[in-house]
N, C-alpha and C positions, 0 to 999 in steps of 0.2 A: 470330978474330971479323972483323978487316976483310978478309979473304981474301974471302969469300961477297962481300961488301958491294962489295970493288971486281971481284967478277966481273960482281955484277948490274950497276956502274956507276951505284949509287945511293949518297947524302949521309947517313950519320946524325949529326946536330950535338946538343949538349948544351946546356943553360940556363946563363949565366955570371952569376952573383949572384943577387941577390934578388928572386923574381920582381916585377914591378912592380903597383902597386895602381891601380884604373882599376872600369873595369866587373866587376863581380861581386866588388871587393874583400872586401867583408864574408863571400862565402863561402871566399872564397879562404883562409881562414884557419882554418875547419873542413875543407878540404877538400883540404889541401896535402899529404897521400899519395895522393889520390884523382885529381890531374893525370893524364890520361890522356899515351901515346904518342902523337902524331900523326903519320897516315903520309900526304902530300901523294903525289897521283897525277897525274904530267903529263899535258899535252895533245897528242898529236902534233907532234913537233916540238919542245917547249918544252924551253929549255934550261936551266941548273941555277940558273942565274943569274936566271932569271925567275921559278922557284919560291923559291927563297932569300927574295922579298919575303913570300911569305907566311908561308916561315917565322917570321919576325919577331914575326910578330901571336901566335905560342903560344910561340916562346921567350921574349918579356916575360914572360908569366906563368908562366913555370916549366917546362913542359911541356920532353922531349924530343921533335925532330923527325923523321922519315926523310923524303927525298927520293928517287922514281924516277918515270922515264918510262918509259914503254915505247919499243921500236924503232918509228919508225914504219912501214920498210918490212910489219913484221910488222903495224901496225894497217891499212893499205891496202892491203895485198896478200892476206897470209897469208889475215887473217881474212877479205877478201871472200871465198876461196875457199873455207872453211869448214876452213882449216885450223888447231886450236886450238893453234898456238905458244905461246899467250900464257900459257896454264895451268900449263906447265910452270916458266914466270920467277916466276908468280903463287906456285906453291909452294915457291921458294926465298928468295921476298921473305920469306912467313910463318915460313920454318926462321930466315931469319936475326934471328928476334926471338927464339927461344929461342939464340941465339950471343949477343946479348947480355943473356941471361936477365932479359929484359920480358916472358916468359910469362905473369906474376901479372901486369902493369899493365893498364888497362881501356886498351883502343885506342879513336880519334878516328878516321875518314878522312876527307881532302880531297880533290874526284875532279874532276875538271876534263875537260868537252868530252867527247865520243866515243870519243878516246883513252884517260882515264883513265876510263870507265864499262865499256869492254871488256874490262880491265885489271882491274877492281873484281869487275865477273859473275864471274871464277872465283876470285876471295877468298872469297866470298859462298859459291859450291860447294863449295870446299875446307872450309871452316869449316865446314857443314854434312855433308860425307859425308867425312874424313879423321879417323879417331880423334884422330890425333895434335894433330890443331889445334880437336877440341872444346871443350878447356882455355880455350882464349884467346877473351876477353871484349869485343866492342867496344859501345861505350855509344851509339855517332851517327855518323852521317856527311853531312858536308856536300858536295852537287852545285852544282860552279859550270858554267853554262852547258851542263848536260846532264840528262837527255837525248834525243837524237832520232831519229825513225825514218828512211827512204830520203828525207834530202833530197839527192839526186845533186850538184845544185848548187852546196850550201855546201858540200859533201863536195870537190868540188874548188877550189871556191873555199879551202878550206883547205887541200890539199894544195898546189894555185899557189906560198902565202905560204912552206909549209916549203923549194920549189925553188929561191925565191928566187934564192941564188948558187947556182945549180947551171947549167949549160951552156945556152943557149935552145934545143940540137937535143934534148938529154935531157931538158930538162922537159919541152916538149910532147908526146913521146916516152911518158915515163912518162905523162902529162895522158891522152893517147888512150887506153894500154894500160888504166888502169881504168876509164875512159868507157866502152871495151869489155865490160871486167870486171864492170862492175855493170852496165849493161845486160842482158847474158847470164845473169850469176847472178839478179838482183833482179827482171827484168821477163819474159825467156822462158824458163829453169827453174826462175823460185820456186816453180810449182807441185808439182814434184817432188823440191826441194829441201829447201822450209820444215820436213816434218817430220824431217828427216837434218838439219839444223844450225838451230837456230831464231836468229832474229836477238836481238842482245844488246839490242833494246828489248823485245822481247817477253819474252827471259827476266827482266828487271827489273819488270817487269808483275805479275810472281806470285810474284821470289824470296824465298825463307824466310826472311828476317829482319824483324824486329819492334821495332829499335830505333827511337830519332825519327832522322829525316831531316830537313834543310834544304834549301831548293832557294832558291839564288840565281842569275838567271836575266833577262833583257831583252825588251822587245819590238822593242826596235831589232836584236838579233840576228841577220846574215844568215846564219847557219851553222848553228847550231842554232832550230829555232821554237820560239817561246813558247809556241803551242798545244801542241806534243810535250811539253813540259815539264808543260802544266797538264792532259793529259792523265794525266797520270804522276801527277803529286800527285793529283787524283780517286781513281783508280785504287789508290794505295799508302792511301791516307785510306780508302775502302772496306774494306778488308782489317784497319783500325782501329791501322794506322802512327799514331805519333804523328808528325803532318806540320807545320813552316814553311815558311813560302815569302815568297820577298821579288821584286815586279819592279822593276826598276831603270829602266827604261822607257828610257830613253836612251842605255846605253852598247852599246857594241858585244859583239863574242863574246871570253871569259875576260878583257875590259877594265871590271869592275867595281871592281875595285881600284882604278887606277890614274881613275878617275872620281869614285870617292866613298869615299878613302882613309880617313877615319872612323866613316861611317856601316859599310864594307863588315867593318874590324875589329872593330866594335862587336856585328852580329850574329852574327859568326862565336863570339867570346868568350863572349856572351851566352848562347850557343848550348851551346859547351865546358861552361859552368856548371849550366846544367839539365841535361846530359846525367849531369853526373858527381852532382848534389847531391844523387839517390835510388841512388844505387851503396851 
């Protein structure tokens, strides 16, 4: 079982005691084989140890958690180029939920930023066109800080922050080489592109799922926009998603937590509990 798990290089952690009683306590107690799996999906870049805080908010209440991020060479590279690396991690993430045989539990996802929505689109596929994983049930998924269509700028502005400690010749280095890359791809062959790889906003626009969705999300945001976001929620509300949405108005991009560490656990649980209390 942990073979898969430390290839992918993702965390599955377990609940220690008893879950704690808080918000949605009173259902919590009809509803205590109904705890979903939740599977957090990082943000380019994000490390384990940054996810791990949200783990917290669903292993109090019982839930088991999984942590993975994606590479992020493969969310800024690969994918600008249309090439779908990511599908393939996406279908091993899913096998390693029948290794730990949570095939019957109703899955949760948490999907954070650009990186964890790209990440997400071929969950979303596979579950849909993979016999194998029709089986398995997810109830909700919560969007922190996604998602967004070509903003070039916050796009590097995020990449910058992952270069961080990396060499000043090779960040700006890398910084140019997809400056390039998505110039090329998104502005002088999208028109012969768009319909050979559609961009993972668009395929989120119309994919097949019908659970409720949360979107927690800012207007102080420079990486992702709010309007891309409340475009989306129109868009998925249209198609008669059961939709939440919350603006935070103030914090910055995937720093909701860490702004409104109550309020931010509050509706994610809140959330966990409607999802699960018509299963």
């Amino acid at each position: 079982m942990a073979a898969r798990a430390k290839e992918l290089g993702c965390a599955v952690e377990l609940p220690s005691g008893s879950p704690e009683r808080g918000v949605g306590a009173g259902a919590e107690k009809g509803t205590k084989d109904k705890l979903p799996v939740v599977i957090l999906l990082g943000w380019a870049g994000c490390k384990d140890r940054h996810l791990s805080k949200y783990s917290t908010i669903y292993l109090k209440k019982g839930c088991i958690v999984i942590r993975y991020t994606a590479p992020w060479k493969l969310v800024f590279f690969s994918e600008s180029l249309g090439i779908r690396s990511l599908r393939n991690l996406a279908k091993k993430l899913l096998e390693l939920l029948f290794d730990y045989k949570m095939e019957t539990k109703p899955l949760l996802f948490h999907v954070f930023s650009n990186g964890g929505v790209m990440f997400y689109r071929y969950i979303v596929e596979l579950l849909h066109t993979h016999q194998h994983f029709q089986q398995l049930k997810v109830v909700g998924t919560v969007f922190d800080s996604a998602p967004g269509r070509k903003n070039v700028k916050g796009a590097l502005r995020a990449l910058s922050i992952i270069l961080t400690s990396t060499n000043v010749c090779v960040k700006y280095f890398l910084l140019l080489i997809f400056a390039v890359l998505v110039a090329t791809l998104r502005i002088i062959l999208y028109p012969l592109t768009r319909f050979v790889h559609e961009s993972h906003y668009d395929a989120m626009l119309k994919h097949p799922s019908y659970w409720p969705e949360l979107y927690l999300y800012s207007k102080a945001d420079t990486v992702i926009l709010a309007s891309d976001v409340e475009n989306m929620i129109e868009a998925r509300r249209q198609l008669q998603v059961l939709v939440k949405a919350v603006d935070f108005v103030g914090s910055d991009h995937v720093s909701h937590l860490r702004a409104y560490p109550i309020l931010y656990a509050t509706h994610c649980t809140s959330f966990m509990y409607s999802c699960i209390g018509g299963t």
